[in-house]
N, C-alpha and C positions, 0 to 999 in steps of 0.2 A: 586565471579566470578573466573573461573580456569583462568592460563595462555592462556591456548589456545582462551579461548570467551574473555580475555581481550585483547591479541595481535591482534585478527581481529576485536573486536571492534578501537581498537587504530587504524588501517589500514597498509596497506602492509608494507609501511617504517618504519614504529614502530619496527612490526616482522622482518627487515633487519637489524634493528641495535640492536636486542636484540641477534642476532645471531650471527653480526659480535662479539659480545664482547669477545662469544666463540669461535671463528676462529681459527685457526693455521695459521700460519704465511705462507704464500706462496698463489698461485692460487684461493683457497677457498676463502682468508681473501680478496684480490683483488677484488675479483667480486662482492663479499658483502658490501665493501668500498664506491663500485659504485651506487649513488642513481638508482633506478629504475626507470623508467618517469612516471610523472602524470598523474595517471587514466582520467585527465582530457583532457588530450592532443588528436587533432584529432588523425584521423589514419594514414594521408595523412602525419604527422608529426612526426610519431613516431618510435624511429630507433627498428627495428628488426631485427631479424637473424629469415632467417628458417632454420630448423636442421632434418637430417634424420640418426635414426639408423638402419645398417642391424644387425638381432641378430640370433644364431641358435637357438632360439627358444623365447616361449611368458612368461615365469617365469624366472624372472633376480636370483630365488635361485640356479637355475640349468644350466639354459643359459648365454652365453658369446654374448660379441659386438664384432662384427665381423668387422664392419665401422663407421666409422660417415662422414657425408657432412652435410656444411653449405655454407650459401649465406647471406649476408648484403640486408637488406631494408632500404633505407636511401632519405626522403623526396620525397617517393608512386615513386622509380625507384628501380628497382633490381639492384646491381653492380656486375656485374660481376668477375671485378677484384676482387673482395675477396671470390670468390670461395672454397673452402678448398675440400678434402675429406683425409681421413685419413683411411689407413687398421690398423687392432687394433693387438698386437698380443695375442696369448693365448694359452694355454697349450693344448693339448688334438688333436688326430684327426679328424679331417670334416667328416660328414657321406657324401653319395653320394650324397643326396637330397640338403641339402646345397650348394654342389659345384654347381649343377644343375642350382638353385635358383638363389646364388647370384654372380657365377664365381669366387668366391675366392677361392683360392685352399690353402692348411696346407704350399705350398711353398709359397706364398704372404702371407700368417699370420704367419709364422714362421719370414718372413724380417720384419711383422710389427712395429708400434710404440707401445711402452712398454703401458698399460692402464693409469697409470699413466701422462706419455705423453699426453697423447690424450686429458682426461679430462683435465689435465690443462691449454690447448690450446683453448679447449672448453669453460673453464669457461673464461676465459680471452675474449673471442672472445663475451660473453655472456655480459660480463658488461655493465650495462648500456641500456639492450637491450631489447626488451619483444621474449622469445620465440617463436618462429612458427612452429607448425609443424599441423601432420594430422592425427586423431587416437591420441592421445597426452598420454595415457594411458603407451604405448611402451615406447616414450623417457623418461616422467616421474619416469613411474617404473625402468627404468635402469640406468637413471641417479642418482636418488636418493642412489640406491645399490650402484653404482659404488661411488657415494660420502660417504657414512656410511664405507665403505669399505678402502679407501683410507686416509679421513681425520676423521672419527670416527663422522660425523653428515653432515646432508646432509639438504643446505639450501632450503628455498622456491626460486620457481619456477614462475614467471608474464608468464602466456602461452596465447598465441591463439591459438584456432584447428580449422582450417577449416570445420572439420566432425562435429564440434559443430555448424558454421555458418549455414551449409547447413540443415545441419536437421531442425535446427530455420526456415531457409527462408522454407522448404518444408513444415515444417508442419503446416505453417500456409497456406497450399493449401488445397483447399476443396476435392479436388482428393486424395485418397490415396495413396503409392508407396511402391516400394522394396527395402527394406533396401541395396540388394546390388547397388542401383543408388547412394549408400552414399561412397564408395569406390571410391580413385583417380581418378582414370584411367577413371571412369566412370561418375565423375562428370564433368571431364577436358571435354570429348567427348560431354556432354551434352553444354558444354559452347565453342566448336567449337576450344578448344584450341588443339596444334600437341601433336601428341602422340609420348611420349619418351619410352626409355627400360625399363622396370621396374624393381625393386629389387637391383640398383643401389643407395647408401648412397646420392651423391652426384646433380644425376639428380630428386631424387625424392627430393631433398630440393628447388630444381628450380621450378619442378613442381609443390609442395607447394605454392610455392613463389607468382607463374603467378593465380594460382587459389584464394588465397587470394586476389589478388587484383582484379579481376573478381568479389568475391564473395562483397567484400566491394561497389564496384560499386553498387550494386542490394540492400544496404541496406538502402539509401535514396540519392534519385537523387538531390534535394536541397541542403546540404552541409553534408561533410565527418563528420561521427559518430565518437563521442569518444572513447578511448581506454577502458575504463569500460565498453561497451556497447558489446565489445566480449570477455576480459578478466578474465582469470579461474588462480586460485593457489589452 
């Protein structure tokens, strides 16, 4: 049996401390320290953060994280007071489409926080927590980079994606639909919830946020599902 089929046979915390042992010492080693919560645990109970990156573009080899925003889910309420958003800085000029897109201008990512920075703030803020986001592909793949990058290996990730929940809840409709009803904006609209700005880090981890717990509602009205029951690494 390789490492890899024997770490996910062992299950998630196995592969958290087989990773901590490689750590470096700072942010990465912190958050790996931190057990992850049991898969077993409801949802209505288990702490999350959603997390939203804006990037100039979809390949973390070529593109830069322009933001991060995150939000705490702590026993099925949003907190707001732990709000974050974060401008990232980085080297290089903004094409126009970018500033268009996400209103950062090369003046606010010039004052940014060092990448560095960010993730570290990030993974700290992450301990302990299951991921959320939407599309989970984006933060994943940039997160991962940005940690191979920074600390020379980049741990596993306990995620939920809402794009994973709704596609589930959809396609067990006998109607067919269009892939783009699986986008934010258009899921929030279908579920009656207010329409925020889009392309903002920090509003679209809220509106993660408000949609997840929307979508958990619709997945058994008898009692809240477990965390394994939408959980991706």
């Amino acid at each position: 049996m390789t490492l890899a089929l024997l770490d996910r046979w062992l299950g998630l915390d196995a592969r958290r401390k087989r990773m901590l042992a490689k750590a470096p010492a700072g942010a990465l080693r912190e958050y790996l320290a931190t057990p992850f919560p049991d898969p077993a645990t409801p949802l209505d109970r288990t702490p999350i953060l959603a997390v939203d990156f804006e990037t100039t573009g979809l390949n973390p080899a070529t593109a830069h994280i322009l933001s991060i925003g995150h939000v705490c889910i702590d026993n099925n309420e949003i907190v707001l007071s732990t709000a974050h958003h974060t401008i990232v800085h980085s080297h290089g000029e903004l094409d126009e489409e970018n500033v268009v897109i996400h209103q950062i201008t090369d003046s606010h990512k010039a004052s940014g926080e060092p990448l560095q920075q960010a993730i570290d703030d990030l993974l700290l803020a992450m301990a302990g927590r299951v991921m959320l986001v939407h599309f989970g592909r984006i933060e994943k793949d940039f997160l991962t980079a940005a940690c191979q990058r920074l600390y020379g290996m980049a741990p596993i990730f306990p995620m939920i994606d809402t794009l994973f929940m709704a596609t589930r809840r959809m396609d067990m409709r006998t109607a067919g639909y269009d892939p783009s009803e699986l986008r934010l904006f258009r899921l929030r609209e279908h579920h009656s919830l207010p329409r925020y700005g889009a392309h903002n880090a920090l509003s679209d981890a809220i509106a993660t946020a408000e949609l997840f717990m929307v979508e958990t509602s619709l997945m058994d009205r008898k009692k809240t599902p477990p965390l394994k029951r939408v959980l991706r690494y």
